[in-house]
C-alpha positions in Angstrom: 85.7 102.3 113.1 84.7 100.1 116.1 83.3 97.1 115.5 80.9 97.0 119.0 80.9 99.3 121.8 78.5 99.1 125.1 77.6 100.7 128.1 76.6 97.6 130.7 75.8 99.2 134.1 77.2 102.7 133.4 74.0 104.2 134.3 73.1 107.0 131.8 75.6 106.3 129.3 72.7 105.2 127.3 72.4 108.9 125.2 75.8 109.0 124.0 76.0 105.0 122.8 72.9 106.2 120.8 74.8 108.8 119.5 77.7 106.8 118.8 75.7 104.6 116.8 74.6 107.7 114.4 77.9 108.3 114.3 79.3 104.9 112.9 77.9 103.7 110.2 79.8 100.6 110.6 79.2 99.9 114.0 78.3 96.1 114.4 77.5 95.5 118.0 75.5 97.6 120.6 75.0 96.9 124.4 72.7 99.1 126.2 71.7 96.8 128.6 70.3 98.8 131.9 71.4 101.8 130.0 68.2 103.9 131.6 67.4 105.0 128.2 64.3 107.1 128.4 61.3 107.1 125.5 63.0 109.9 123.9 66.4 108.2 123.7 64.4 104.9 122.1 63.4 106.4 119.6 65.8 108.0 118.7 67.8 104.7 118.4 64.8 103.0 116.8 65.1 106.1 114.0 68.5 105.1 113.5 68.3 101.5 113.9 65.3 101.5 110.9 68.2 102.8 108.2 72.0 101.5 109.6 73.5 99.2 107.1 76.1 97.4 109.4 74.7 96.6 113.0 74.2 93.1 113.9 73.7 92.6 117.5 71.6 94.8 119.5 71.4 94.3 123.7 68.7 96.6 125.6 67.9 94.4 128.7 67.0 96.1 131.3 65.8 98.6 130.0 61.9 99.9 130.5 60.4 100.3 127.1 57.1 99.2 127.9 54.8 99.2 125.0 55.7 102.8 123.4 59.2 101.8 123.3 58.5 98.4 122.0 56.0 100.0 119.3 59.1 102.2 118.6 61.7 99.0 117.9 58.9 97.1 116.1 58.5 100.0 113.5 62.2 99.9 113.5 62.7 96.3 112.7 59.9 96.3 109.8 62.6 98.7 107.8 66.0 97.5 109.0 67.6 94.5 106.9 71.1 93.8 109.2 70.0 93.2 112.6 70.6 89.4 113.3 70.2 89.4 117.4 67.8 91.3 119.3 67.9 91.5 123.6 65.1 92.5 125.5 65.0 91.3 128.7 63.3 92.4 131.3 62.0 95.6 129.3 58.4 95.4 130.6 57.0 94.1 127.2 53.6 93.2 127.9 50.6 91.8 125.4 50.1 95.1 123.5 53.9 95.2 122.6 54.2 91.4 122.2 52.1 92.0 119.6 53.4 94.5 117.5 56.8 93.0 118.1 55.4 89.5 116.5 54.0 91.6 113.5 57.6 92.8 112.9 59.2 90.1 113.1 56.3 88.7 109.9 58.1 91.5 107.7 61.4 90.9 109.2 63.6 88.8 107.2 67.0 89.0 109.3 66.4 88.8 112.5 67.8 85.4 114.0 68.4 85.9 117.7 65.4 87.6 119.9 65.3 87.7 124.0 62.7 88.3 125.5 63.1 86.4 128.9 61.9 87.9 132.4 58.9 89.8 130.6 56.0 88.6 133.0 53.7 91.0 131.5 53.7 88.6 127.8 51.7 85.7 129.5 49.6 83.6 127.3 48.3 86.1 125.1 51.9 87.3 124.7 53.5 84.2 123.5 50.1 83.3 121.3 51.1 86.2 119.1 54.9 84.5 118.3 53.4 81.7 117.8 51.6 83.4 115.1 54.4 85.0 114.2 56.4 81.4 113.9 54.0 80.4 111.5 53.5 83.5 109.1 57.1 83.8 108.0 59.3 85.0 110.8 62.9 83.9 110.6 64.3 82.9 114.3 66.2 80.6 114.9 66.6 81.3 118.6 63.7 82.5 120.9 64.0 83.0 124.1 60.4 83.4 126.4 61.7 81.9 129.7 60.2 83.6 133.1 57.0 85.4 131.2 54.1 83.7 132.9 53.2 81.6 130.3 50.9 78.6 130.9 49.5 75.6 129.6 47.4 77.6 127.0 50.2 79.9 125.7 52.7 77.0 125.0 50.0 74.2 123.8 50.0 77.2 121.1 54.0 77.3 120.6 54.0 73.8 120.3 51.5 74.3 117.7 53.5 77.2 115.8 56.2 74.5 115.8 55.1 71.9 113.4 54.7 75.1 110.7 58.6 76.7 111.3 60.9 75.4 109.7 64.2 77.4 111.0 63.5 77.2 114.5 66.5 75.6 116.3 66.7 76.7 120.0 63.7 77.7 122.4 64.2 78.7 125.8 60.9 78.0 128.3 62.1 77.8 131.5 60.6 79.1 134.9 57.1 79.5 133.2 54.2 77.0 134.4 53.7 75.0 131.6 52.6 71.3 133.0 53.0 67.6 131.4 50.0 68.6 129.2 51.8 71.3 127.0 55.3 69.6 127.7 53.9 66.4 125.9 52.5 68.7 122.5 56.3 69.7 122.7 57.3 66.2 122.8 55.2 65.2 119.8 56.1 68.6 117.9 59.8 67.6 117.6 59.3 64.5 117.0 57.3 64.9 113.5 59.5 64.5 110.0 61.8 67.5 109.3 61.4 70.1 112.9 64.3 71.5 113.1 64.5 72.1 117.1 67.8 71.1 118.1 67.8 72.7 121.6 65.0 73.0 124.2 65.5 74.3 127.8 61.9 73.6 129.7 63.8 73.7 133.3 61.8 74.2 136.4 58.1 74.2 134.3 56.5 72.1 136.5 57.0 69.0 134.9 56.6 65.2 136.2 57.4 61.6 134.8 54.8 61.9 132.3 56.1 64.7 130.3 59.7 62.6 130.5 58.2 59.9 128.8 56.8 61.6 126.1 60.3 63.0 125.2 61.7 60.0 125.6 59.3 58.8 122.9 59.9 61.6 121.0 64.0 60.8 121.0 63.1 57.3 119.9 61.8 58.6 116.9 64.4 58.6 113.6 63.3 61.8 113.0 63.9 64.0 116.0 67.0 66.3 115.5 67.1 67.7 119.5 70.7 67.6 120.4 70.2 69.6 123.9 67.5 69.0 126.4 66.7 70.8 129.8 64.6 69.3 132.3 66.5 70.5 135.0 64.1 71.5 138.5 61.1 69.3 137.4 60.2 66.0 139.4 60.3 63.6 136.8 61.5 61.2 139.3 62.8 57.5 138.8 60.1 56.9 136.3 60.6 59.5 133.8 64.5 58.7 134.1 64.0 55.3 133.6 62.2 56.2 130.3 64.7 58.7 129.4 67.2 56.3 129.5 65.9 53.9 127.5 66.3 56.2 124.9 69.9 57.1 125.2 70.6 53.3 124.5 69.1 53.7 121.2 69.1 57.7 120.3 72.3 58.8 118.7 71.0 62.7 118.2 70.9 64.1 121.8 74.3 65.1 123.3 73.3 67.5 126.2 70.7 66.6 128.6 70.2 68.3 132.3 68.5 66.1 134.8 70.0 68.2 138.1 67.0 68.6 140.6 64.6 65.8 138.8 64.2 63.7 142.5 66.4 60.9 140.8 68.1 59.5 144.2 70.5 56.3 143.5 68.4 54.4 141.9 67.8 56.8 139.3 71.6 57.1 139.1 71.6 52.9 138.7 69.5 53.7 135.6 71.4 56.1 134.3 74.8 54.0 135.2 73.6 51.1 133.0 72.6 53.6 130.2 75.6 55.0 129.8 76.9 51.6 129.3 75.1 51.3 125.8 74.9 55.2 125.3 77.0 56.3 122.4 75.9 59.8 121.5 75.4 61.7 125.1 78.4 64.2 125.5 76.9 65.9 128.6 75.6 64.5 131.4 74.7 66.7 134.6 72.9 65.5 137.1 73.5 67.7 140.5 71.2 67.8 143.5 69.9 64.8 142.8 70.8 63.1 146.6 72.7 60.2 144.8 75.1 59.6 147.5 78.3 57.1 147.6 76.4 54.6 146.3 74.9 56.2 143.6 77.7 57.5 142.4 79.4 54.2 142.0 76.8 53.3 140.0 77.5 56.1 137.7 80.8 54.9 137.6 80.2 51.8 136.8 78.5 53.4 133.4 81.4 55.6 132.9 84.0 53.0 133.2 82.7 51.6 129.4 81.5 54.2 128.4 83.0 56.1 125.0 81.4 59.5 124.6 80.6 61.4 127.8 82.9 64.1 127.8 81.2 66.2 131.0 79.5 64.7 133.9 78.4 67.1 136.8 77.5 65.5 140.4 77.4 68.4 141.7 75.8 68.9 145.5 75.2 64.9 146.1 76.4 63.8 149.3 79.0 62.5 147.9 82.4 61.4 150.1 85.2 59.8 149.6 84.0 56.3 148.9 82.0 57.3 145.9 84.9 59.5 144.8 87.0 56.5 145.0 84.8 54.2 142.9 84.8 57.5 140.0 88.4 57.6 140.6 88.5 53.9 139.5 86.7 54.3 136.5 88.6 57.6 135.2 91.8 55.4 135.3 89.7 53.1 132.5 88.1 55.9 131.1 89.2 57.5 127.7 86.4 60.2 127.0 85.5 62.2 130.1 87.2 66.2 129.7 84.9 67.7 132.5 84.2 66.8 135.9 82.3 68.7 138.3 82.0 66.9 142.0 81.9 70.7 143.7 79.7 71.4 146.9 80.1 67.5 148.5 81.7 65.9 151.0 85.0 65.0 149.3 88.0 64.5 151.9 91.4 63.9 151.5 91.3 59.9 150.8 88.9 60.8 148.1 91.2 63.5 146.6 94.5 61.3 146.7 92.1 58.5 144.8 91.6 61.6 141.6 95.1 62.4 141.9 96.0 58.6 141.3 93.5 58.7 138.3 94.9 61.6 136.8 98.9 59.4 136.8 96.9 57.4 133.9 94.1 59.5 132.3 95.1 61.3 129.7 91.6 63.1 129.0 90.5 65.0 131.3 90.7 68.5 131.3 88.7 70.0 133.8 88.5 68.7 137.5 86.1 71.1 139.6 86.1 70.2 143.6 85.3 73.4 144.8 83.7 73.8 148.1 84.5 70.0 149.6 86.7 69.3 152.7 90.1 68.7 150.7 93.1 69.5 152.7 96.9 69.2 153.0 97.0 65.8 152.8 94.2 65.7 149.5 96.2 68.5 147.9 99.4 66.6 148.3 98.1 63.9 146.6 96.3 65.2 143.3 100.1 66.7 143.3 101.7 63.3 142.9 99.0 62.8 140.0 99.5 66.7 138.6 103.1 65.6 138.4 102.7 62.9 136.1 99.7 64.1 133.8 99.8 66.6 130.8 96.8 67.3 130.1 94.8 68.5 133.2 93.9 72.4 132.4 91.6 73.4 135.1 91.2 73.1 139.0 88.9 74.2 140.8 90.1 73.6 144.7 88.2 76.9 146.1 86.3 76.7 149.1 88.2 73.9 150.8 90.9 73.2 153.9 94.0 73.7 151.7 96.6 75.0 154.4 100.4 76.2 153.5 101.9 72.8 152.9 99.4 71.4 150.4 100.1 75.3 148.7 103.5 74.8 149.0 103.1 71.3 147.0 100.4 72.9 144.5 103.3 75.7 143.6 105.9 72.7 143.0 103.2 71.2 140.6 102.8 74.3 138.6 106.7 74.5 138.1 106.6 71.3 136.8 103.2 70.8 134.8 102.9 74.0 132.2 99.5 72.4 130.8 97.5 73.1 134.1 96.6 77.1 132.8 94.0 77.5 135.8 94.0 76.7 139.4 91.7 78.5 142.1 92.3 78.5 145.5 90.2 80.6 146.4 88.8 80.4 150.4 91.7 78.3 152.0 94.1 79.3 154.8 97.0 80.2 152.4 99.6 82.8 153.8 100.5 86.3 151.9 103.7 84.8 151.9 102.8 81.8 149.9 100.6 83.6 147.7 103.3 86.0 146.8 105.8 83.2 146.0 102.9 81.9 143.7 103.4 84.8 142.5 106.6 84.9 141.6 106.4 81.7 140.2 103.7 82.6 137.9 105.4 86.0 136.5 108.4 84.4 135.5 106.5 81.9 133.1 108.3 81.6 130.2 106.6 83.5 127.2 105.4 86.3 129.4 105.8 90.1 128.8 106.1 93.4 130.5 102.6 94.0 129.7 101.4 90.4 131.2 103.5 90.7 134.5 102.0 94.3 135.1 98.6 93.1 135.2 99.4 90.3 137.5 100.6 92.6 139.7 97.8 95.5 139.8 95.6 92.6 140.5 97.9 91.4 143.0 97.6 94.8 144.7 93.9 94.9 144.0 93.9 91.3 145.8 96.0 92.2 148.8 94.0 95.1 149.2 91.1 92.8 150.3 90.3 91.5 153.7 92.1 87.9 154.3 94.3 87.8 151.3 95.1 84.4 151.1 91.3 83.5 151.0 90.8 85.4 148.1 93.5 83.9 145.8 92.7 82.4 142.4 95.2 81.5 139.7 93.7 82.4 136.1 95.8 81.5 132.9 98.9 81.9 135.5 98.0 85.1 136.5 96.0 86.3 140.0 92.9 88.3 139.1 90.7 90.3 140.9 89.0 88.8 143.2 85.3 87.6 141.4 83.2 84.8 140.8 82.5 82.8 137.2 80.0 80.3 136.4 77.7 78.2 138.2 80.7 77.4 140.8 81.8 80.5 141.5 85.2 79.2 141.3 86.2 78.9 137.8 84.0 80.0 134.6 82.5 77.0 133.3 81.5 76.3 129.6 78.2 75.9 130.4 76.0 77.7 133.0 72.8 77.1 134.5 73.0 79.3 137.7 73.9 83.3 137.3 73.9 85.4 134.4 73.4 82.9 131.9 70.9 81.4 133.3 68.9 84.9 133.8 67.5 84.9 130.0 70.2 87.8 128.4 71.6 87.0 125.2 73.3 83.5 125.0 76.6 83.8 126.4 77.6 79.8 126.5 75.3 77.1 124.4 72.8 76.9 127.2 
């Protein structure tokens, strides 16, 4: 029997997935999300949803439930005993159905996983009643309540619920108004012996140094376990970074943390630079539209240069040009940690792109070099070529969106003959010729290890491709073969492991750790 079957955007499909699920008994995975199910199809899955032995994962975004559906799936989950993950955004849950939904989840002793971001009808009242919920019994370990106008009141009283749970590890608060008032009862909630929050995403809520400082307090303390923290799109400023900081140099625990949009500017970036210095438990670092500039990236890699654990750093959208790129380019030949960097959407030339290339002829770590959307051309490709020749470990790169013309092409196909580790390039949006492309082509269907199967589907999406206006603009290399034209992750260029812009970012079921 089939293990998960879904109908994403096939409008009124909805009916027969429900039906498919009566059917299979076994079936472990459902996706209905924007299925158009009407009430009479809801509960007619919440019937059969209340007695299944085998389903797991349940997705009905987009769907609108309101509070008769939601009654429906509440009386649903007080009977069923498999389901583990729940989706519901954007189903126009509202106070009434946040309710019965948090009495569920009291007699619900499976469910792990619930979504219920982009619900602006659950306010304060709403997110009151899983608070209540969190402290009578309920079992989640991931609860999602981003974008459902919750305010001050409402999350003082999640941050409350918090010091009574003892299984939740990941909430998800963004885009809701919350202020440095609630922020800081979050702050003190982790903080206290035995939470178990690991991962908190508060980005864009309207925070300010303030609430910074009271988490950076709270990552002081021996027993805070938060390992991921989003503060992305609040003005914590030089201040609240400076705190922040203070506590990487000591905290061991926290390996993610998002500062992109916090009004940091390059003396922010100085901070940071000498925290990274005596940081050894940070992994990710990202830090994008922040206006750091040349010179603040140097001071970033200045940190990076001794640093041991970073493995991703994102500068993404910083006015950054060649000179900084140089001084990064520096410390990558030094560094022996770094797998992911992200300088997309700046003012990287080709000086600055000869300077990575050069990096890359000693690095042996990175894996991931995203420079999408800068002004590399012939001359920049040509020389990230001369370090692509030389390096072995490089997977991904991301040159879409720059000044590429047929001869730095024409060097970027010699690379791939030569380097098999490099499994993605994009290209996409540069002046490359059909002609080119289809030698790229070529190249890439005679791969060794390729079958009949493989070089068909590079070429229906070659046809796909070339059906397209401006084919060489279009172009992308994926795992050595040329896709349909589409964009991935927060660059558009290549899919990236972690996303805060798009899909991911909407409040669906998790789809990368964020």
């Amino acid at each position: 029997m089939a293990q998960g079957i879904g109908c994403a955007n096939r409008s009124g499909a909805g009916g027969a997935m429900v039906e498919a699920l009566e059917e299979d008994p076994e079936l472990e995975s459902l996706d209905l999300d924007e299925a158009e199910l009407d009430i009479d199809a809801i509960k007619r899955l919440a019937t059969v949803l209340a007695r299944h032995k085998a389903l797991t994962e349940l997705d009905l975004g987009r769907n609108l439930l309101k509070d008769k559906g939601i009654w429906a799936i509440a009386t649903a989950l007080e009977k069923n005993r498999c389901l583990a993950i729940l989706g519901l955004r954007s189903c126009s849950v509202r106070e009434a159905g946040s309710k019965r939904l948090a009495d569920a989840l009291c007699q619900n002793s499976t469910l792990r996983e619930l979504s219920l971001g982009h619900n602006n009808r659950i306010g304060n009242v709403g997110a009151e009643c899983f608070a209540v919920a969190l402290e009578h019994g309920a079992q989640l370990r991931k609860l999602d309540l981003s974008s459902t106008c919750m305010e001050e009141p409402g999350a003082l009283r999640v941050a409350a619920a918090l010091e009574h749970t003892s299984v939740l590890s990941s909430l998800r608060l963004r885009d809701n108004a919350l202020g440095d008032t609630a922020a800081s009862a979050l702050a003190t909630a982790i903080a206290r012996r035995g939470n178990p929050l690991k991962e908190l995403d508060l980005c864009r809520c309207g925070l300010g140094p303030v609430a910074a400082e009271k988490f950076a307090s709270a990552l002081m303390e021996a027993e805070c376990s938060l390992s991921t923290l989003d503060l992305m799109g609040n003005q914590i400023g030089t201040k609240g970074c400076a705190a922040l900081a203070a506590a990487l140099e000591k905290n061991r625990v926290l390996q993610e943390l998002d500062l992109s949009r916090a009004g940091l500017g390059e003396e922010g970036a100085q901070i940071l630079g000498a925290a990274l210095v005596r940081s050894r438990g940070l992994r990710e670092l990202r830090v994008s539209r922040n206006d750091l500039g040349d010179q603040g990236l140097t001071h970033l890699a200045g940190g990076l240069e001794r640093n041991r654990s970073l493995q991703v750093l994102s500068v993404r959208d910083n006015c950054i040009t060649d000179s900084g790129t140089l001084a990064l380019s520096e410390a990558l030949k030094k560094n022996k940690a770094l797998k992911e960097l992200e300088l997309g959407s700046n003012c990287v030339g080709d000086a600055g792109a000869r300077g990575l290339g050069l990096a890359l002829i000693s690095n042996r770590a990175l894996k991931v070099l995203n420079l999408q959307e800068n002004k590399v051309g012939d001359i920049g490709a040509d020389g990230i070529v001369v370090g692509l020749e030389r390096n072995v470990f490089l997977e991904e790169l991301d040159l879409s969106r720059n000044l590429v013309g047929h001869n730095g092409a024409a060097r970027l196909l010699g690379s791939l003959q030569k380097n098999r580790q490099l499994s993605l390039l994009a290209l996409e949006g540069n002046d490359i010729s059909e002609a080119l492309l289809e030698s790229i082509l070529t190249v890439v269907s005679s791969k060794e290890g390729r079958g009949e199967a493989d070089e068909e589907q590079a070429t229906a999406c070659w046809r796909s491709t070339a059906a397209t206006r401006r084919l060489g603009s279009s172009m992308r290399i994926f795992e050595n073969i040329l896709p349909a034209r589409g964009g991935g992750g927060r660059g558009e260029g290549f899919p990236h492991r972690h996303c805060c812009h798009g899909a991911a970012e909407s409040g669906g079921l998790p789809r990368c750790s964020r």
